[in-house]
LUMLOLO-866818 format. One record per atom (N, C-alpha, C): residue in three letters; atom name; x, y, z; residue number from 1. Coordinates in steps of 0.001 Angstrom, whole numbers, plus 500000, padded with zeros to 6 digits. Layout:
! residues N
+------+------+--------+--------+--------+-----+
| rest | atom |     xx |     yy |     zz |  nr |
+------+------+--------+--------+--------+-----+
|  ala |   CA |      X |      Y |      Z | NUM |
...
+------+------+--------+--------+--------+-----+
This chain:
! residues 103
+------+------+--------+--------+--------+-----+
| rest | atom |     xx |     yy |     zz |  nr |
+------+------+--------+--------+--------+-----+
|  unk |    N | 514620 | 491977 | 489108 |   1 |
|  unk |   CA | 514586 | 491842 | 490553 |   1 |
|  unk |    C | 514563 | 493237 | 491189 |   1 |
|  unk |    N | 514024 | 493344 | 492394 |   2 |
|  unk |   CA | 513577 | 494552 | 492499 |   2 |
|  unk |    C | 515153 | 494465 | 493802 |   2 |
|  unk |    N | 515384 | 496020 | 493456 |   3 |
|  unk |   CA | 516618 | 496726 | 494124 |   3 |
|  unk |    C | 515879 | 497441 | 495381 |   3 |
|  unk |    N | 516754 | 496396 | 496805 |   4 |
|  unk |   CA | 516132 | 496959 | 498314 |   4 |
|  unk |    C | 517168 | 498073 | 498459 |   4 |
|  unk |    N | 517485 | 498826 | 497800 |   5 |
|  unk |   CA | 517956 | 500788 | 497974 |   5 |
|  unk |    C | 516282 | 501310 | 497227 |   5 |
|  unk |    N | 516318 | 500767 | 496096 |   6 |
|  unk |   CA | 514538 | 501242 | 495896 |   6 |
|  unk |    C | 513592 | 501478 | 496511 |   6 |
|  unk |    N | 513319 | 500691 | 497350 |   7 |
|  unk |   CA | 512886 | 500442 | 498265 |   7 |
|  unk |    C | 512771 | 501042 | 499307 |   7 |
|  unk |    N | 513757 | 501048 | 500037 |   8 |
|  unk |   CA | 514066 | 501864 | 501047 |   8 |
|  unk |    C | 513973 | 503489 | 500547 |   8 |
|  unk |    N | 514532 | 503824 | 499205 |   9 |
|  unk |   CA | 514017 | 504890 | 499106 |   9 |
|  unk |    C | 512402 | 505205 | 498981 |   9 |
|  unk |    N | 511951 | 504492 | 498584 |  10 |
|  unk |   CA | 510531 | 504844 | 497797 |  10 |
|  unk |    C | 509638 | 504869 | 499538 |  10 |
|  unk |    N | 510217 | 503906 | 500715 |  11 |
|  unk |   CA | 510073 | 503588 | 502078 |  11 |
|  unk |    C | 509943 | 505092 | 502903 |  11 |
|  unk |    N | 510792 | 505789 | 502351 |  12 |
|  unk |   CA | 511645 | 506949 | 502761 |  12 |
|  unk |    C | 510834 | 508079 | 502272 |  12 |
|  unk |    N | 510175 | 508167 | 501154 |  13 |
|  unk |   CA | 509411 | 509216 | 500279 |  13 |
|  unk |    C | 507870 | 508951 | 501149 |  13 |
|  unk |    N | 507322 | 507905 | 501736 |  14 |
|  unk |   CA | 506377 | 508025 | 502453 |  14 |
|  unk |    C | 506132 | 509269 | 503093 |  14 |
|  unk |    N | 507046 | 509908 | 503166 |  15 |
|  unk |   CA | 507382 | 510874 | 504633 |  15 |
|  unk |    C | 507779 | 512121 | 504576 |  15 |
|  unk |    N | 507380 | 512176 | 503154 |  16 |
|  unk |   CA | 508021 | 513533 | 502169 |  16 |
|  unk |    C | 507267 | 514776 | 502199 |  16 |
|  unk |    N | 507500 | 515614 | 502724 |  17 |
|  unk |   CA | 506570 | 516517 | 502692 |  17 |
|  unk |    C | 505647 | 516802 | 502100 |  17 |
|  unk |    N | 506070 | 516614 | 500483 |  18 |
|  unk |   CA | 505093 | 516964 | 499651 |  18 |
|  unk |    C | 503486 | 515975 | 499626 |  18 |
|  unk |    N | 502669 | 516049 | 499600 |  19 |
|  unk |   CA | 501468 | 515183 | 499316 |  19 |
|  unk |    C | 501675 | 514264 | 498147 |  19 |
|  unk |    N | 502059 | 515097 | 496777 |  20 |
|  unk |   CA | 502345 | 514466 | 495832 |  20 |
|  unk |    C | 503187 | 513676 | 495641 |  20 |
|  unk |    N | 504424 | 513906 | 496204 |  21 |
|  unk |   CA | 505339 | 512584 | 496579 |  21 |
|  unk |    C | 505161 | 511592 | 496866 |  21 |
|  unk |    N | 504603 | 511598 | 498053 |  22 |
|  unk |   CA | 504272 | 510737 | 498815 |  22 |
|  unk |    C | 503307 | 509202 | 498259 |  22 |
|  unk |    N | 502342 | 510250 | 497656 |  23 |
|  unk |   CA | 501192 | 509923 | 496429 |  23 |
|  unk |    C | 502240 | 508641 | 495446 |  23 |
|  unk |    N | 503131 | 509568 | 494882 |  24 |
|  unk |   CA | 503954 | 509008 | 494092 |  24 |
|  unk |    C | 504901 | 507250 | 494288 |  24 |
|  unk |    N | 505038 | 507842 | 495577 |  25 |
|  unk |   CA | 505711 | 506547 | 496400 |  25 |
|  unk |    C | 504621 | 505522 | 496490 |  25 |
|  unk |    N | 503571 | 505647 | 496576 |  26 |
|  unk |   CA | 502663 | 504889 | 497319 |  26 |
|  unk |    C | 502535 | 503931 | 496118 |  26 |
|  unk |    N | 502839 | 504665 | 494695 |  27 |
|  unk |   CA | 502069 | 503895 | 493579 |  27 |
|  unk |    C | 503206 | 502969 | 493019 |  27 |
|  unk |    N | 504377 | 504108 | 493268 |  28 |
|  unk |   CA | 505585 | 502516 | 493058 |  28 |
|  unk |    C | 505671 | 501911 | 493560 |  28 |
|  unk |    N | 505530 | 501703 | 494658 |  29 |
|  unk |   CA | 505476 | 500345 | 495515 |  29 |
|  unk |    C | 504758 | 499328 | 495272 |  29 |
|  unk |    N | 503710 | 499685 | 494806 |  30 |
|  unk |   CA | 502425 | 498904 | 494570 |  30 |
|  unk |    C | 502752 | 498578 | 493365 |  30 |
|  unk |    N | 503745 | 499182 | 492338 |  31 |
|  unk |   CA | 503814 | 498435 | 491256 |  31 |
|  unk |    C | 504837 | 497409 | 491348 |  31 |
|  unk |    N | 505787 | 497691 | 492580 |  32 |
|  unk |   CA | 507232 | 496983 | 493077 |  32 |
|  unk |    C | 506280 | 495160 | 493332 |  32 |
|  unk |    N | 505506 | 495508 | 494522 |  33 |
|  unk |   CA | 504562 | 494197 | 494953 |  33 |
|  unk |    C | 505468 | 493706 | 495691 |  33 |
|  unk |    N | 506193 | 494506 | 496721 |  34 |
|  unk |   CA | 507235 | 493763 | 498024 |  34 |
|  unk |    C | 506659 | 494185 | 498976 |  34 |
|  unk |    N | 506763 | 492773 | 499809 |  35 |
|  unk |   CA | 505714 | 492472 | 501263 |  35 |
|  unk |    C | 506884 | 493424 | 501723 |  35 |
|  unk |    N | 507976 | 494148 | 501867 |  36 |
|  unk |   CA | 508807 | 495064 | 502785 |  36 |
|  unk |    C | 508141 | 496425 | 502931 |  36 |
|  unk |    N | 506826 | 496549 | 502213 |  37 |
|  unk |   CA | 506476 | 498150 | 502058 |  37 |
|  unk |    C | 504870 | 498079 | 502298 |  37 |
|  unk |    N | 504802 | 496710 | 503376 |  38 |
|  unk |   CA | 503332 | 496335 | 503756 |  38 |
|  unk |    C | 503057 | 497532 | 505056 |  38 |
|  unk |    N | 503962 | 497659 | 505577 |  39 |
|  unk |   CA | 504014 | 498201 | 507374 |  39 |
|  unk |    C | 504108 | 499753 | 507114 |  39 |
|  unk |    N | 505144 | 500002 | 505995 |  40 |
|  unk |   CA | 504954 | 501625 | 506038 |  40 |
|  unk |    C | 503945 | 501778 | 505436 |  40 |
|  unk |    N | 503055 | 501001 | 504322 |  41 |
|  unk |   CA | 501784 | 501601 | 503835 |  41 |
|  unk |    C | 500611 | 501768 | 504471 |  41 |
|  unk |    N | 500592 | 500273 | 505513 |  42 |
|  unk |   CA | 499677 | 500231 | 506654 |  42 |
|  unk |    C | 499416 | 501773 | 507122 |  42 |
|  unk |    N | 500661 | 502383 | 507459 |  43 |
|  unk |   CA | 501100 | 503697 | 508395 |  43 |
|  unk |    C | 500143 | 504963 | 507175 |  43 |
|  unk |    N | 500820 | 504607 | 506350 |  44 |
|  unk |   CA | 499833 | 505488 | 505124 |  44 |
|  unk |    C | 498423 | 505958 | 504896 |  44 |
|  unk |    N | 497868 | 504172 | 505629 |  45 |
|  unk |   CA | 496642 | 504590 | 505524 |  45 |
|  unk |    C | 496256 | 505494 | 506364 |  45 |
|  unk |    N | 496969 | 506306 | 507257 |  46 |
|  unk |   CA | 496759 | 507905 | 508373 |  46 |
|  unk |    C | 497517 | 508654 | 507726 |  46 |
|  unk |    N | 497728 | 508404 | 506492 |  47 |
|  unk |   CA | 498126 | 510363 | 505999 |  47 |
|  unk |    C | 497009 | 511237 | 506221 |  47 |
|  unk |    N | 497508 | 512337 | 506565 |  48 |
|  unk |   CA | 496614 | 513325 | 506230 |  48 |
|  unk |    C | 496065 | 513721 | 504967 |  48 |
|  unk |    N | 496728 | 513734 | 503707 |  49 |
|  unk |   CA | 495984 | 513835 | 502704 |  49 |
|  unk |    C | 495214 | 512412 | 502341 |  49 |
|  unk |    N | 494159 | 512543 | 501706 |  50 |
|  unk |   CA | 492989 | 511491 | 501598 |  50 |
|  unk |    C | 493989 | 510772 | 499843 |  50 |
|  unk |    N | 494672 | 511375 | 498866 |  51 |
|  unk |   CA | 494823 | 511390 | 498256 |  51 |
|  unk |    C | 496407 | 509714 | 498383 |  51 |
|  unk |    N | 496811 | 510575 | 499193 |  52 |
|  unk |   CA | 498447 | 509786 | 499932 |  52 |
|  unk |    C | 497410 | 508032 | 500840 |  52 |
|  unk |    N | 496104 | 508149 | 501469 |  53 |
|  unk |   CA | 495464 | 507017 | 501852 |  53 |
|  unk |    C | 494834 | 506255 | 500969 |  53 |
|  unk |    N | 494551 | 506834 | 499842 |  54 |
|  unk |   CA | 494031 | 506605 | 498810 |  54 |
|  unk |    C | 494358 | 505046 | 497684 |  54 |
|  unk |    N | 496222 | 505996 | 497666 |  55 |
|  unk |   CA | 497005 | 505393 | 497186 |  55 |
|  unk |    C | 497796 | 504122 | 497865 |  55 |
|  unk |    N | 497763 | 504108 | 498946 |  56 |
|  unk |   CA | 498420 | 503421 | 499779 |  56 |
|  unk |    C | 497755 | 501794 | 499958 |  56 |
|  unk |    N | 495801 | 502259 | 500272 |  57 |
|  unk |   CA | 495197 | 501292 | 500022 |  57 |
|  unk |    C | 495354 | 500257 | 498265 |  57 |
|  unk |    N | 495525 | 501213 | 497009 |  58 |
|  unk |   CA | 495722 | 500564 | 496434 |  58 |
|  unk |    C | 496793 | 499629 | 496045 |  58 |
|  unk |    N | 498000 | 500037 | 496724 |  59 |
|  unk |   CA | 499065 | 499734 | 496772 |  59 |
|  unk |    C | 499046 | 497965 | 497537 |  59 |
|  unk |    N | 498635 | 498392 | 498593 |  60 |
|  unk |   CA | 498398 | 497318 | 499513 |  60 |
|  unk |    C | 497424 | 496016 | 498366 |  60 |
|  unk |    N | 496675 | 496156 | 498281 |  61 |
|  unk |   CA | 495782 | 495639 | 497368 |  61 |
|  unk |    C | 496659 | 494886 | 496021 |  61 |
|  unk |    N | 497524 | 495596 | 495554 |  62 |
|  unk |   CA | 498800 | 495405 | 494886 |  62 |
|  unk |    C | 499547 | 494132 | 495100 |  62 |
|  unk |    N | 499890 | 494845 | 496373 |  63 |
|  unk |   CA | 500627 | 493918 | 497329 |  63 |
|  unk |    C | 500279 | 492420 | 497509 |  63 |
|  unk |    N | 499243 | 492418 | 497989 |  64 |
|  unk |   CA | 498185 | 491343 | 498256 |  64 |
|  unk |    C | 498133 | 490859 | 499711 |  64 |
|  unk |    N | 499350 | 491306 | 500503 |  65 |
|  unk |   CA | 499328 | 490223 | 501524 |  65 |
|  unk |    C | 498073 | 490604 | 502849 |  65 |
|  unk |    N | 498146 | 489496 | 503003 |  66 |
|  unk |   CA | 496814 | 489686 | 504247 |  66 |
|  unk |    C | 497204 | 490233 | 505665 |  66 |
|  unk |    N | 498001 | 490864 | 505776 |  67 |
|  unk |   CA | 498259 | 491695 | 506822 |  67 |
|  unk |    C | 497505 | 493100 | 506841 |  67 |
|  unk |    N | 496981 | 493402 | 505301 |  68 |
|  unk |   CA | 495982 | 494418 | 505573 |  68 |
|  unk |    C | 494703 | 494356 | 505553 |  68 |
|  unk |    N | 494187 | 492960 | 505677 |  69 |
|  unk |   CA | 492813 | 493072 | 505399 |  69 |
|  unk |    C | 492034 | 493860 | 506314 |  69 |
|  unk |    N | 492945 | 494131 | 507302 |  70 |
|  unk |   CA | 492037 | 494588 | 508784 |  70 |
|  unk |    C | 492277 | 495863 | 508892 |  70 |
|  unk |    N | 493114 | 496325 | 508475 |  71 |
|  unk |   CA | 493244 | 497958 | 508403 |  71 |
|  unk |    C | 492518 | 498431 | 507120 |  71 |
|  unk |    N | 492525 | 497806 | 505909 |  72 |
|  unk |   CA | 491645 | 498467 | 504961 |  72 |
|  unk |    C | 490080 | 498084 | 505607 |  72 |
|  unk |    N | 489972 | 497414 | 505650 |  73 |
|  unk |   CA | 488417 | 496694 | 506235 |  73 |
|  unk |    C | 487584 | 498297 | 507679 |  73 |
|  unk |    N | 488757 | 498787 | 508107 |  74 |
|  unk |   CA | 488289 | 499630 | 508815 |  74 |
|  unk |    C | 488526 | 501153 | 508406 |  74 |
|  unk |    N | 489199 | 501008 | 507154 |  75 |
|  unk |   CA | 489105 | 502572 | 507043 |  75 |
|  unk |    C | 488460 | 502680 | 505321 |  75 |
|  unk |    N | 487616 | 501421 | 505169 |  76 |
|  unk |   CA | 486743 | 502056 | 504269 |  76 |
|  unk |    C | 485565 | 503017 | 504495 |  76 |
|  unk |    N | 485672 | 503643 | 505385 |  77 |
|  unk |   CA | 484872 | 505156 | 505491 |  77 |
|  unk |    C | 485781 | 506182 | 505026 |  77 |
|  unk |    N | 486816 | 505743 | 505305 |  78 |
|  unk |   CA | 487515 | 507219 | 505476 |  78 |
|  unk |    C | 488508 | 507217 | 503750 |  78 |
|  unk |    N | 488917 | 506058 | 503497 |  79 |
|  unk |   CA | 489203 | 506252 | 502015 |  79 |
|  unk |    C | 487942 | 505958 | 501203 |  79 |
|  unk |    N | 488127 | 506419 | 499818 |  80 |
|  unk |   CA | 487147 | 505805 | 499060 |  80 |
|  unk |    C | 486473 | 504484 | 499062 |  80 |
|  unk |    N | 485621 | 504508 | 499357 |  81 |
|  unk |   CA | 485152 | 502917 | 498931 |  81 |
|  unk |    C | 485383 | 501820 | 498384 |  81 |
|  unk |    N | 485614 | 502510 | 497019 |  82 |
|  unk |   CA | 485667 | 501531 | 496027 |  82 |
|  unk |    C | 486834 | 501628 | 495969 |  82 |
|  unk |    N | 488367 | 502177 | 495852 |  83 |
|  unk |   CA | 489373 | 501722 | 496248 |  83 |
|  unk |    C | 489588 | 500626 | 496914 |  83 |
|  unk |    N | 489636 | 500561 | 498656 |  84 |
|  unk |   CA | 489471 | 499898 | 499611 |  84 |
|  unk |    C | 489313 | 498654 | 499086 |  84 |
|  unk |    N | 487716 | 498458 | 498415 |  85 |
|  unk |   CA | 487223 | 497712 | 498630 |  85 |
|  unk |    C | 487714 | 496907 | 497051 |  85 |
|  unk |    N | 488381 | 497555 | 496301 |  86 |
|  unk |   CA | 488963 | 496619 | 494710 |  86 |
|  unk |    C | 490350 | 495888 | 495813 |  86 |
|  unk |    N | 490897 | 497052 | 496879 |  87 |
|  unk |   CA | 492369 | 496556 | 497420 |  87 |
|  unk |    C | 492204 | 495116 | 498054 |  87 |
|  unk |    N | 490916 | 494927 | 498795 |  88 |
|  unk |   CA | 490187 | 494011 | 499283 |  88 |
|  unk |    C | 490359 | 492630 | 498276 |  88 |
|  unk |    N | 489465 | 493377 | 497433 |  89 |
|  unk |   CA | 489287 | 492102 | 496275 |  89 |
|  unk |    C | 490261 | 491327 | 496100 |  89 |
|  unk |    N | 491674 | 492037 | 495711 |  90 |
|  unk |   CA | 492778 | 492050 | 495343 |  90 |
|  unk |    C | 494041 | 490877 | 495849 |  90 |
|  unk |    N | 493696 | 491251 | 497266 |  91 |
|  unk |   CA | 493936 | 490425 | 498313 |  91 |
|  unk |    C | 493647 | 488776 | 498464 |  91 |
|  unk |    N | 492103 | 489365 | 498851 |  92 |
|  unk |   CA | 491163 | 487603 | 498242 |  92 |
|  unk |    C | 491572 | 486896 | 497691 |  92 |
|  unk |    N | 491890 | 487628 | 496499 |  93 |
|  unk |   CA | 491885 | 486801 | 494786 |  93 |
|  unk |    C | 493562 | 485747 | 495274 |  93 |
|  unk |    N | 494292 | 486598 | 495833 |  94 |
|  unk |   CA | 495499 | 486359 | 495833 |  94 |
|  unk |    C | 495974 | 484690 | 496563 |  94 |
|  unk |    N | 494892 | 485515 | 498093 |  95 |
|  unk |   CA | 494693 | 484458 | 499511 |  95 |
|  unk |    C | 496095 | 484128 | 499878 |  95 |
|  unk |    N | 496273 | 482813 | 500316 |  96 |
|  unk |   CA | 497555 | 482466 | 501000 |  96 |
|  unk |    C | 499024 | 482349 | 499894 |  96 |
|  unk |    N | 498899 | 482758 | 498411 |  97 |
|  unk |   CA | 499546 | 482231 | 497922 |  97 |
|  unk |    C | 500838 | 483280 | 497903 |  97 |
|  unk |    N | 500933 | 484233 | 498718 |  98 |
|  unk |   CA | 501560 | 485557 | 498552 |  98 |
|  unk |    C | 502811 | 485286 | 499603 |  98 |
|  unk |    N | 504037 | 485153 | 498682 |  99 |
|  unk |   CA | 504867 | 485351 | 500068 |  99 |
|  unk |    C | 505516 | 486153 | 500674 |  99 |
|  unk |    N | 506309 | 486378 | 501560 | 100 |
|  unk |   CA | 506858 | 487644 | 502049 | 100 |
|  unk |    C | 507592 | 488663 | 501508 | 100 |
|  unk |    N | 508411 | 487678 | 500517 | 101 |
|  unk |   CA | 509372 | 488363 | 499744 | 101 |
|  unk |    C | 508656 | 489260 | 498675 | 101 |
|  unk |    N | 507527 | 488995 | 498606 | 102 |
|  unk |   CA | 506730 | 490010 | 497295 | 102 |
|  unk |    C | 506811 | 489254 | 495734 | 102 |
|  unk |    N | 507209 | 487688 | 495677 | 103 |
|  unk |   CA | 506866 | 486738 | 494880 | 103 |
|  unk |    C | 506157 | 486026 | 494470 | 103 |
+------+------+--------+--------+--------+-----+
């Protein structure tokens, strides 16, 4: 079961100075798969590094829930493509069966 101090930390590393951190956070989360780290990743997808948006989209994609279809859907210019667009897939595949809790 995933530990909400994890969470909140990994929530918290979004915001970390470093790029690579941040990077870092983006990918545990996405391996966590809790709808609680849908809203700060959303926020992710405007890092300044392309690397930290990168990750965030995949994360989301991870995630599955459909609260991002509309923010990845519009910043596939600005992240990779094919990221985006597997996070997309990802989602789809998932559809309504995703619940909040990240179960």
């Amino acid at each position: 079961m995933t530990n909400e101090k994890d969470i909140e930390e990994l929530i918290k590393a979004l915001r970390h100075e470093n790029g690579t951190g941040r990077w870092h956070a983006t990918n545990d989360l996405g391996r966590m798969r809790d709808a609680r780290a849908v809203e700060p990743l959303l926020d992710a997808l405007n890092d300044k590094d392309w690397l930290v948006r990168s990750g965030a989209a995949a994360a989301l994609g991870e995630i599955g829930d459909t609260r991002a279809v509309v923010p990845l859907t519009q910043s596939l210019r600005d992240i990779d493509g094919t990221v985006a667009t597997q996070a997309l897939d990802k989602i789809k595949e998932k559809g309504s069966s995703i619940s909040h809790n990240g179960t």
